[in-house]
Every structure is written in structure tokens, then in C-alpha cells.
N, C-alpha and C positions, 0 to 999 in steps of 0.2 A: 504494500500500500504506500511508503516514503520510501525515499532515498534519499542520499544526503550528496554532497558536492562541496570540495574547499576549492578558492580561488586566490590567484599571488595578483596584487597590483594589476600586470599589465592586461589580465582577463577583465579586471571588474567593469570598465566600461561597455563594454558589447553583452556581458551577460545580464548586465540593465536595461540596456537598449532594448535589448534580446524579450526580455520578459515583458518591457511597454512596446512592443511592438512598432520602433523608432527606428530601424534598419530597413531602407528605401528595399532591400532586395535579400529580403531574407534565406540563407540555404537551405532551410528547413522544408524540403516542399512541404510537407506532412501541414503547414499552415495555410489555411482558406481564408483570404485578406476578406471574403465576403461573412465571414464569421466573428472577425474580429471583434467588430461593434459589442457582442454578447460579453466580452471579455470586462474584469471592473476588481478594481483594488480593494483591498477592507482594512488599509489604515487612512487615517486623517488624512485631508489634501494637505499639504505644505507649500507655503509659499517658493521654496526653492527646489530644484530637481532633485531626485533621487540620487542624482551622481554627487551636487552640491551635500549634500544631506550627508551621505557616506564619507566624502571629505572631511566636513565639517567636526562629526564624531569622533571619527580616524585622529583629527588632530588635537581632539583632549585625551587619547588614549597614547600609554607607551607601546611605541612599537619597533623592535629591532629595525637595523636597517640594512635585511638581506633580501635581495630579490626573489629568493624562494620562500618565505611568509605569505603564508596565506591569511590575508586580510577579509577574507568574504567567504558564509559560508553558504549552502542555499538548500532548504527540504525541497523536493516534490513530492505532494502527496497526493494521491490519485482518489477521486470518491469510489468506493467499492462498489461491485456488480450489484450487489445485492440491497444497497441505498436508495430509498425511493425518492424519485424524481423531487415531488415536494419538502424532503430533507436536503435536500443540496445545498441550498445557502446557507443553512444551519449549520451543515456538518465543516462546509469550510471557516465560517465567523465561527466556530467553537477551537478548529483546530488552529484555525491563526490564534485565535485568546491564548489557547494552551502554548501553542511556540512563544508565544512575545512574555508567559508569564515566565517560561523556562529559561530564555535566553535573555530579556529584559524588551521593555518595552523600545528602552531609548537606542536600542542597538537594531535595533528591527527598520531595515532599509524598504525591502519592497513586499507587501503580501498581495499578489495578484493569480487572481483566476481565470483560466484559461479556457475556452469552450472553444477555441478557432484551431484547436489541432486533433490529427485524427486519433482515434479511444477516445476514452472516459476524461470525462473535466479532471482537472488537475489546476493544485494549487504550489503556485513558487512563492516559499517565502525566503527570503533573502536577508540575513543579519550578519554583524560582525561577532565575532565570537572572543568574547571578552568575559577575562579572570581577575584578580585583585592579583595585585602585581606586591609581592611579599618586596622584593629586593629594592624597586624604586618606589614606591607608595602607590596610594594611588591606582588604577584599572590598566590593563594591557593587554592587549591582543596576541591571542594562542590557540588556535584551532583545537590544536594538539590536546590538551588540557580541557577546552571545552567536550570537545567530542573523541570523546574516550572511548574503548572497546568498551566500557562499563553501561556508558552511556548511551551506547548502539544495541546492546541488548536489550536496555531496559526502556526504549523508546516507543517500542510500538505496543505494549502494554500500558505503559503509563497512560501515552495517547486513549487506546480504548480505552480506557477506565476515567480515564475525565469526559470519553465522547458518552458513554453508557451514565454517567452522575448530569450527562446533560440533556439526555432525551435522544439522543439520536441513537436509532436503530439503524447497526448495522455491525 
């Protein structure tokens, strides 16, 4: 039902673009630009982009300075076969709640859903994945730390057990 994705610097911009569907010529055939329209975010508008946003963040946070740091991390979570049509919205506003409660709200770049590509709706939610930084104070960016073999186990259960305490059957 999810998978997960870490990204270094020089990805982060196209896999924003990527997700607001801002790439004049996207490679993905699997995308029907006449479905797009159905597509729609479940966090706040913000005055500034999504790329400015991530910046913005990135620059209160510590963050080594090696080109292989992955600064971005991104779920897809796909609605199951078995989710009825009229839970759709629910199950993705529950599961973005539940990611932005797990990773923070403030770190949480893009949550957007997807109905313009071929399968099941699927939701990208896109955050930086930030620790308390023991050595310099303060929060710091660690993919590594955030998303642990620990925390890959126990992901997809948590997730159901917050979607089943929310009503969504599935």
C-alpha cells in the first residue's frame, strides 16, 4: 500500500514539479494531462512554492554539506482495492494527518493526490526528515535516523491502526 523514497539536493526540484504536475513534458506516459484537473493537495495553500517552502525549512535545519544527503523524503500511498469509492478522500486527509503527525507538521513539503495516472489514486506526501540534532542543538536533517529499518516495519500497521480508530474501512 506505501513506499517510501529518499532524495539528495539535486533531485528535489523535478520531484516537486513532478508531483504538481509543473513539467511542460512529463516522461511518465502513464499520466493523462486530461485527468489532471481531479488531482488536489491536503495541506494549506502557502503563499510561496513548494520548492521556496523546502528551502526555507532546509535553512533552519542543520545539514551536513555532502552531496549524497538526502534532504527529501516522499511516501506513496496507494488507496487499497478494497476502499470504497466514497472513502477516498477520507482515507487520504487521515493518512496525510497521520504522516505530518509522525514526521511533523512543519517539515511536511507537498501532500498531493493523484487521480491522473494509470491504477488506483495514490497519494505523494513529500517531507524532510528531521531529528534533534544531539551534537549541534537544535533539529537536523537524517533520512537515515528518521527512516529506520524499525520504522519501515512498523509503518504500515501503525498507519492501519490510526486509519481503522478513524473510520475508514479498509
Amino acid at each position: 500500500m506505501a513506499s517510501v523514497a529518499k532524495f539528495d539536493m539535486g533531485a528535489v526540484p523535478n520531484q516537486l514539479r513532478h508531483n504538481e504536475r509543473l513539467i511542460a513534458t512529463p516522461s511518465n506516459p502513464d499520466i493523462d494531462p486530461e485527468r489532471s484537473s481531479q488531482n488536489y493537495s491536503l495541506l494549506a495553500p502557502r503563499e510561496i512554492s513548494s520548492y521556496d517552502y523546502f528551502l526555507e525549512r532546509k535553512g533552519e535545519l542543520y545539514c551536513y554539506n555532502r552531496a549524497d544527503i538526502k534532504v527529501l523524503a516522499s511516501w506513496v500511498v496507494t488507496a487499497p482495492a478494497d476502499l470504497a469509492q466514497e472513502q477516498e478522500r477520507l482515507f487520504f486527509e487521515k493518512t496525510s494527518e497521520f504522516l505530518q503527525e509522525r514526521y511533523g507538521a512543519e517539515n511536511a513539503i507537498q501532500s498531493i493526490v493523484h487521480y491522473d495516472e494509470g491504477g488506483r489514486p495514490h497519494l505523494h506526501y513529500t517531507f524532510i526528515p528531521v531529528v534533534e540534532d544531539l551534537k549541534h542543538g537544535g533539529e537536523k536533517i537524517c533520512a537515515n535516523d528518521v527512516l529506520t529499518p524499525q520504522e519501515l516495519r512498523c509503518f504500515h500497521p501503525a498507519l492501519q491502526k490510526y486509519l481503522d480508530e478513524a473510520g475508514v474501512n479498509c
